[in-house]
C-alpha positions as CSV (number, residue, x, y, z in Angstrom):
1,X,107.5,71.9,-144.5
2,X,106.4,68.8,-145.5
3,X,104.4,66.4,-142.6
4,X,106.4,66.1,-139.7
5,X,106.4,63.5,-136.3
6,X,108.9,63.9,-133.6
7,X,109.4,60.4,-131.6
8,X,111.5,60.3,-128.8
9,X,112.8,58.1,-125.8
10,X,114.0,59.6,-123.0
11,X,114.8,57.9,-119.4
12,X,116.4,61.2,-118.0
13,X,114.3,63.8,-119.7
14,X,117.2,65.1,-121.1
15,X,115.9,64.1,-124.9
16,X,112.7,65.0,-124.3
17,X,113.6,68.7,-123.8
18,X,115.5,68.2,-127.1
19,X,112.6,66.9,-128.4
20,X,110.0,69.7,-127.4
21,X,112.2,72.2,-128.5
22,X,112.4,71.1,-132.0
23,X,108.6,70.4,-132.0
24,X,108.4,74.0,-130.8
25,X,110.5,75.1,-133.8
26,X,109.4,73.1,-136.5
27,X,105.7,72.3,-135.4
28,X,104.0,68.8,-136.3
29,X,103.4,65.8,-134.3
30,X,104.9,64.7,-131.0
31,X,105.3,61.4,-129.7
32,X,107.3,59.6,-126.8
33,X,108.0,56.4,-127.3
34,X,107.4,54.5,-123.9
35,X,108.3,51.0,-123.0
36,X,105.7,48.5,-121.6
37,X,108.1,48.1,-118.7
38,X,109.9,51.3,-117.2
39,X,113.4,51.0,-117.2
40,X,115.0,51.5,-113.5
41,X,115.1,55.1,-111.8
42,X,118.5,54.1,-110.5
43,X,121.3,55.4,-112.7
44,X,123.3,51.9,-112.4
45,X,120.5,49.6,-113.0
46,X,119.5,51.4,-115.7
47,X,123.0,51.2,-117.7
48,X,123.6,47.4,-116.5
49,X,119.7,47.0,-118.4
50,X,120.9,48.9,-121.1
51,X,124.0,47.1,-121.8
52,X,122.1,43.2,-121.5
53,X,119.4,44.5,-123.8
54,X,121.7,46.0,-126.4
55,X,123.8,42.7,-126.3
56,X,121.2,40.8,-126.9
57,X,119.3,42.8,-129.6
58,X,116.5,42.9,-126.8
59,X,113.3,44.7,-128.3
60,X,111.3,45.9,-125.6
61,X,107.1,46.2,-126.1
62,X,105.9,49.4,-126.3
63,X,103.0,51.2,-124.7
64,X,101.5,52.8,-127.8
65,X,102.1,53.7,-131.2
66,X,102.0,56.9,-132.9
67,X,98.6,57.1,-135.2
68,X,99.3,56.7,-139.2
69,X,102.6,56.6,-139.3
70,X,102.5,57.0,-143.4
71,X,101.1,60.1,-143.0
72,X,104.9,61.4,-142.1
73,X,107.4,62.1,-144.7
74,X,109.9,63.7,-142.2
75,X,110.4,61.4,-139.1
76,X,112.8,63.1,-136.4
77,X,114.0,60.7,-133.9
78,X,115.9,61.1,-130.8
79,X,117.4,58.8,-128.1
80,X,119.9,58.9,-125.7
81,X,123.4,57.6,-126.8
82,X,123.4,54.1,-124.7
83,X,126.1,51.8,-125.3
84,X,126.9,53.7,-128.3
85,X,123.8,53.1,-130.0
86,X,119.9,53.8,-129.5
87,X,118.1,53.2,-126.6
88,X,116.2,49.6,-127.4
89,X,113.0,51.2,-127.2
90,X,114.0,53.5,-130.0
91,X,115.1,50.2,-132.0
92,X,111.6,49.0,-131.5
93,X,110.2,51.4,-132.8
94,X,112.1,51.9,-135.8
95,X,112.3,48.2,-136.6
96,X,108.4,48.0,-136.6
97,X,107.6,50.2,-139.8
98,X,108.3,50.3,-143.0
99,X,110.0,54.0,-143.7
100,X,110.9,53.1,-147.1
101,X,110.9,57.0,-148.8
102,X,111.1,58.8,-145.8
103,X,113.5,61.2,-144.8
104,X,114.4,60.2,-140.8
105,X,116.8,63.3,-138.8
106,X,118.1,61.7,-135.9
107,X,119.2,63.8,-132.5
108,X,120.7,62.3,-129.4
109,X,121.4,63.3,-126.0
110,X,124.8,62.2,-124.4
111,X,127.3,62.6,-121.7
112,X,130.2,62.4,-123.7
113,X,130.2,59.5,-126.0
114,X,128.6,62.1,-128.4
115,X,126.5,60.1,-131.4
116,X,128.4,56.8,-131.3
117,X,127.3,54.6,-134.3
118,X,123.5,55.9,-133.9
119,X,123.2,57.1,-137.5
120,X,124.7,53.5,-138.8
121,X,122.5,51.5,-136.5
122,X,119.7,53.6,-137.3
123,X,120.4,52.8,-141.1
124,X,120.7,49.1,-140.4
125,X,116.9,49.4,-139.1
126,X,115.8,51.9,-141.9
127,X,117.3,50.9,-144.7
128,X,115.0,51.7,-147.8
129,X,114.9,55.4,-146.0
130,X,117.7,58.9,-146.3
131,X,119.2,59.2,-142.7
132,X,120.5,62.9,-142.4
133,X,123.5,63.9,-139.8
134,X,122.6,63.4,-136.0
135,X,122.4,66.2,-134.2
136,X,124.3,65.6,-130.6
137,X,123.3,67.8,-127.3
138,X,125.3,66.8,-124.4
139,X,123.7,65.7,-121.4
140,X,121.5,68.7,-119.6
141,X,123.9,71.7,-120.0
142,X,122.9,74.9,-121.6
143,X,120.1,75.7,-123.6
144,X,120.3,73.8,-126.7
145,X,118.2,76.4,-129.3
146,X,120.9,77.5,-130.7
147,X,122.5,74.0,-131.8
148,X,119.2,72.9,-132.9
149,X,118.6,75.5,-135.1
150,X,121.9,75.3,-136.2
151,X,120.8,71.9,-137.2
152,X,117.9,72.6,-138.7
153,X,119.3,74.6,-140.8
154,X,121.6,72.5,-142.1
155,X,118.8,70.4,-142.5
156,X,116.5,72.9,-144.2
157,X,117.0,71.2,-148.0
158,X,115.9,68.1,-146.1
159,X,112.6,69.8,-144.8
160,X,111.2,71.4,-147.6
């Protein structure tokens, strides 16, 4: 496998046990991406703050950034499906590198709009890069192993 980063948002935790799983699976570098300001613990607040940013094209700052991100030729990236779309953090992060030449495998976490446009709006951000199919878990139901490695699999041209 070629050199691999995992970046993920996750405001229930629900992507990040998507996220640790494939990490567990495929190995290489983990990462969460973290807003400067945490969104709202409360389930309402946090989709009204969703939908404003997403409106607007709202990029939030970010704690930190992942360390040489050229080093990475295989850049999974997961977010929950908000609005239809990635979480803004997620845009933020995307939207601040060059990933020209890099092959990015998108996974989302849902509960029930499935991937929405994430792959399109993830292209829109990433434009000079190969986007592969999104993989989709619904919310925090059964273990997802199987759907991963399903994907993964699918993926496996992708990964060499």
């Amino acid at each position: 496998m070629k050199n691999i980063l995992i970046v993920y948002y996750s405001w229930s935790g629900n992507t990040r046990k998507v996220a640790e799983k494939i990490h567990e699976i495929t190995g290489g570098t983990i990462f969460e991406i973290s807003p400067l300001a945490d969104y709202p613990g409360e389930y309402n607040k946090v989709v009204n703050q969703a939908k404003a940013e997403i409106k607007e094209g709202f990029r939030p700052l970010l704690k930190s950034s992942p360390d040489n991100i050229d080093a990475y030729d295989r850049i999974f990236t997961g977010s929950p499906n908000w609005w239809s779309t990635i979480a803004p953090p997620v845009a933020t992060f995307l939207s601040g590198y060059d990933f020209s030449g890099k092959i990015i495998l998108p996974f989302c976490t849902h509960g029930g709009g499935g991937q929405g446009k994430i792959v399109n709006d993830i292209a829109k951000l990433c434009p000079d890069s190969l986007i592969s199919g999104c993989l989709e878990i619904y919310g925090n139901g059964p273990d997802p192993t199987t759907d991963i490695s399903g994907w993964l699999n699918s993926n496996a041209k992708l990964l060499k």
